[in-house]
C-alpha positions as CSV (number, residue, x, y, z in Angstrom):
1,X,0.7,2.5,-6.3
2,X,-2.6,3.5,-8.2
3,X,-3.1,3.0,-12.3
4,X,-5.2,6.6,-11.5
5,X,-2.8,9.3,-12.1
6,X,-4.8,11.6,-9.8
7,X,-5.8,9.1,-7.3
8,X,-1.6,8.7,-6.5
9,X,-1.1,12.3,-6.8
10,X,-3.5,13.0,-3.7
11,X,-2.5,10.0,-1.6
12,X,1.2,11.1,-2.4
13,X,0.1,14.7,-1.2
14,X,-1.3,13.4,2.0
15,X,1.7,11.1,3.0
16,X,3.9,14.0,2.4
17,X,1.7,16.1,5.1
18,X,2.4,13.5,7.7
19,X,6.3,13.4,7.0
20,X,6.3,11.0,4.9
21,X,8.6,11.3,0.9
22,X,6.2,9.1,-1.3
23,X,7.1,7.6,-4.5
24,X,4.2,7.5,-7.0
25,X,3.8,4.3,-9.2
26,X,1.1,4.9,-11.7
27,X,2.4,1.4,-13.9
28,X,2.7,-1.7,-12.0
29,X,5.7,-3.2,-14.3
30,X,8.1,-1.2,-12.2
31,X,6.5,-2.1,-8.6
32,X,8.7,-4.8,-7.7
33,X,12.1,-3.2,-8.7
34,X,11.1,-0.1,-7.2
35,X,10.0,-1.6,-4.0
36,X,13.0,-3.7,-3.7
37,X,15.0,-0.6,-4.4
38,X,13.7,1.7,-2.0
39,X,12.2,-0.5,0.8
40,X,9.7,1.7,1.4
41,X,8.3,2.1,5.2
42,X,4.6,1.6,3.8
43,X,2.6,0.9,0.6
44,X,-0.6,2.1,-0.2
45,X,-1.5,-0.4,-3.0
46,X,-4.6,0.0,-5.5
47,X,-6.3,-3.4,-5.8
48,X,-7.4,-3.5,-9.4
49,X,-5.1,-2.3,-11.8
50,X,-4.4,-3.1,-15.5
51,X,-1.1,-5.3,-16.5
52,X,-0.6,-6.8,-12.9
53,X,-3.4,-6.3,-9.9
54,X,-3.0,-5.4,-6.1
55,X,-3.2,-9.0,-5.4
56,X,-0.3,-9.9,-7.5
57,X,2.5,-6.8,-5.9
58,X,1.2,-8.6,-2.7
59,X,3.2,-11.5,-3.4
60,X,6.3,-9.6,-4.5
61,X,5.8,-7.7,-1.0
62,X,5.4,-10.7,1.0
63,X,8.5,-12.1,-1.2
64,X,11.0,-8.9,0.0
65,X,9.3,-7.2,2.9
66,X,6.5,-9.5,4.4
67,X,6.6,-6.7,7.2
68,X,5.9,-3.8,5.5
69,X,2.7,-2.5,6.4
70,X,0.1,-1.9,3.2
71,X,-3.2,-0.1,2.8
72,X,-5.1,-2.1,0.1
73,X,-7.6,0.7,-1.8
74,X,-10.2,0.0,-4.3
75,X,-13.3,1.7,-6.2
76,X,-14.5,-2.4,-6.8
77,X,-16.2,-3.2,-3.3
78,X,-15.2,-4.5,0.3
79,X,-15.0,-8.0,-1.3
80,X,-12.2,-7.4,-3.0
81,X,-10.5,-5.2,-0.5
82,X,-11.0,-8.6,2.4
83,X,-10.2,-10.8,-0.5
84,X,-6.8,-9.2,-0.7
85,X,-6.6,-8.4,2.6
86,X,-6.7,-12.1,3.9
87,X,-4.1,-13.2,1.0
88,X,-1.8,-11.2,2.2
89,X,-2.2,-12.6,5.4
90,X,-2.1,-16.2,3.4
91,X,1.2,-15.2,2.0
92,X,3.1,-14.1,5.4
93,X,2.3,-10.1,5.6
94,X,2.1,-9.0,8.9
95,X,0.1,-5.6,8.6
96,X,-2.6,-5.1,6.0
97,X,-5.3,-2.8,6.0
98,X,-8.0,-1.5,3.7
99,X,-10.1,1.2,2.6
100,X,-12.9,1.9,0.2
101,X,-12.3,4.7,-2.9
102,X,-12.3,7.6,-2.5
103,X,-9.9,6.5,0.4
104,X,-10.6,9.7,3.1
105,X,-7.3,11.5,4.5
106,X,-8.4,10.6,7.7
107,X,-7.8,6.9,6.9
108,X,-4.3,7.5,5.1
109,X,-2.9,9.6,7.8
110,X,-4.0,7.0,10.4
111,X,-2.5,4.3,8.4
112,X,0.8,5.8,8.1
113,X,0.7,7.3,11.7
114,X,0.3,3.3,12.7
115,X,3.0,2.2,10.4
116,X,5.3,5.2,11.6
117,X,4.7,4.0,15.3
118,X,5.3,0.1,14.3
119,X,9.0,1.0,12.5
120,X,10.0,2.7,15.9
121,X,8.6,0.0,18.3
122,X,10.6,-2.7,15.5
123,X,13.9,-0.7,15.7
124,X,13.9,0.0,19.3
């Protein structure tokens, strides 16, 4: 989920290199449904965006999913990124990360190869 049309297209194209089927969110609105809809095995979650931030889809996470591991991104500083980090861990998520913008493909593949690895330790 990224309000930057390009920024979700290349995280998208990354996830889908390391097996994953992304759905891209470009309008946080439809987060929540979607989310609930699909439970996805990750989200890579943009912390500032217009209409409703990062810090609020935490919430809705935490609310459906609170072990669903997410990346929290953002162009705004490492202050934001801990800020949202550590209210995620407020409101029950088990697995948050962060990275700085432009998030590196080394960091997205490593995310998702640790929350690939976590699903199969949680199922068997």
């Amino acid at each position: 989920m990224d309000d930057n049309p390009d920024a979700a297209a290349a995280l998208a194209r990354v996830a889908g290199t390391v097996g994953y089927a992304p759905t891209v969110l470009t309008d946080s609105r439809h987060f929540a449904a979607t989310f609930r809809a699909l439970a996805p095995a990750a989200v890579i979650l943009d912390v500032m965006m217009p209409d409703q931030d990062g810090i609020e889809l935490l919430r809705d996470i935490a609310t459906a999913a609170p072990a669903t591991p997410v990346l929290l991104v953002t162009g705004h500083g490492e202050v934001w990124a801990r800020m949202a980090r550590d209210l995620g861990a407020i409101l029950g998520l088990t697995r948050v990360a962060m990275a700085a913008k432009p998030v590196s493909r080394a960091a997205v593949t490593a995310f998702l190869g640790t929350a690939v690895t976590d699903a199969e330790h949680c199922a068997g």
